[in-house]
N, C-alpha and C positions, 0 to 999 in steps of 0.2 A: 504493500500500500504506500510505503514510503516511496517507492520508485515513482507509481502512479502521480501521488500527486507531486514531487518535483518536476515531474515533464508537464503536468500540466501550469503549472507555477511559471517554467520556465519559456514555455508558449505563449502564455498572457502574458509575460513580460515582453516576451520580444516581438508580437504583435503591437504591442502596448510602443515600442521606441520604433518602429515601422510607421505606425500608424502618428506618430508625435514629430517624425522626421530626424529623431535622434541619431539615423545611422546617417544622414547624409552631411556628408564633411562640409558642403559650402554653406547651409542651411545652419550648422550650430556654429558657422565660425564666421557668418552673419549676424549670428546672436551677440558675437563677443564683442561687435566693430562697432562699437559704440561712438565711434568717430566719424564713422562713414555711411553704407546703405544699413544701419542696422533693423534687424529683423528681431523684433520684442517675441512677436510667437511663441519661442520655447521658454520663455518667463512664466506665461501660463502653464505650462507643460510642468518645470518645476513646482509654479507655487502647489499643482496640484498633488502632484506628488508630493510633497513638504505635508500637508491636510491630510493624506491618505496616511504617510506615516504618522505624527503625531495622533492620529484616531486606531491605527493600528498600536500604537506602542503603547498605549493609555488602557487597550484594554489586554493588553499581555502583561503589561506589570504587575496586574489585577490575578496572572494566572501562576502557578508553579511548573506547569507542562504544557506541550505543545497540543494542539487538538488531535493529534497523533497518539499522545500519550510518552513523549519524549521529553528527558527534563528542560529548561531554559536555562541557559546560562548567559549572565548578562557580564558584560566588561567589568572591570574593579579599578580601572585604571584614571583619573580624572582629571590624570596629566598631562599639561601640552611641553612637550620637550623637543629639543632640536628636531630628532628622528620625523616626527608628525610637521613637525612646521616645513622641513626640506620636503619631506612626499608630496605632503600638499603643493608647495610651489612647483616641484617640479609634474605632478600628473596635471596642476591647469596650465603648465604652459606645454605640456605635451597635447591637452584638448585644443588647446589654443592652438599651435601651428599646424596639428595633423585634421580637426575638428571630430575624433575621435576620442572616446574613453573606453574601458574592456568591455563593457557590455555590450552597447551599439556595434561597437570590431566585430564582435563573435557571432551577433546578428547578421554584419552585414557580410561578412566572411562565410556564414550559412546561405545565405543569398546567393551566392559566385559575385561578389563584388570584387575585381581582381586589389582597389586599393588597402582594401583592409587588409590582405593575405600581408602587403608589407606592413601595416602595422601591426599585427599581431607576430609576426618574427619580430620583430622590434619589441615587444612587450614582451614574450616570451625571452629572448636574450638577457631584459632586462633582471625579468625575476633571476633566472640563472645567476646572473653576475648579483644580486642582491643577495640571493641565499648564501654566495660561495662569499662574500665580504662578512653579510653579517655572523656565520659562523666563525672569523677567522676573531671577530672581537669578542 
């Protein structure tokens, strides 16, 4: 059942950034050109999603398990430290110049989008080189 519903999960998701225009790179990197032609559109997209979460996490913090029946575990962490602040700068300006981030990629790379196949080697390499540094420290 567990399978079940992640494929379905994972369908309405990427239905969901199909239909939002999240996988198209000049479309979200319209969004960002806030100097130029910019394209508010996925502002909506977000705020909405920003509402879906907050009304999702509001009623999971209310629970101890999944509707599954799987525990929750939530972060412990309330840290902002270098690590977080470098990731974040560097995946928006990885959205920024490619107009991609991993989920949209792996939609639009399920698509035959030939642009994403490059950036998903490119996020793929990255992790690689992230796991083999961050084990070294």
């Amino acid at each position: 059942m567990r399978s079940v519903c992640a494929l379905l999960a994972g369908v309405v998701f990427g239905l969901g950034l199909i239909a939002a225009g999240m996988t198209q790179p000049l479309k979200v990197q319209a969004f960002l050109d806030l100097a130029g032609a910019w394209d508010p559109s996925l502002a909506l997209v977000m705020g909405a999603a920003v509402g879906v979460g907050l009304a999702a996490f509001a009623i999971a913090k209310r629970r101890s398990t999944t509707w599954l029946g799987e525990p929750l575990h939530w972060p412990t962490s309330t840290r902002i430290d270098a690590p977080l602040v470098i990731g974040g700068l560097l995946f928006g300006a990885g959205w920024g110049l490619a107009g991609f981030c991993p989920g949209p990629a792996l939609v639009a790379l399920g698509a035959g989008w030939g642009d994403a196949a490059w950036f998903v080697a490119a996020m793929l390499v990255g992790m690689v080189l992230h796991d083999r540094v961050w084990r070294r420290s």
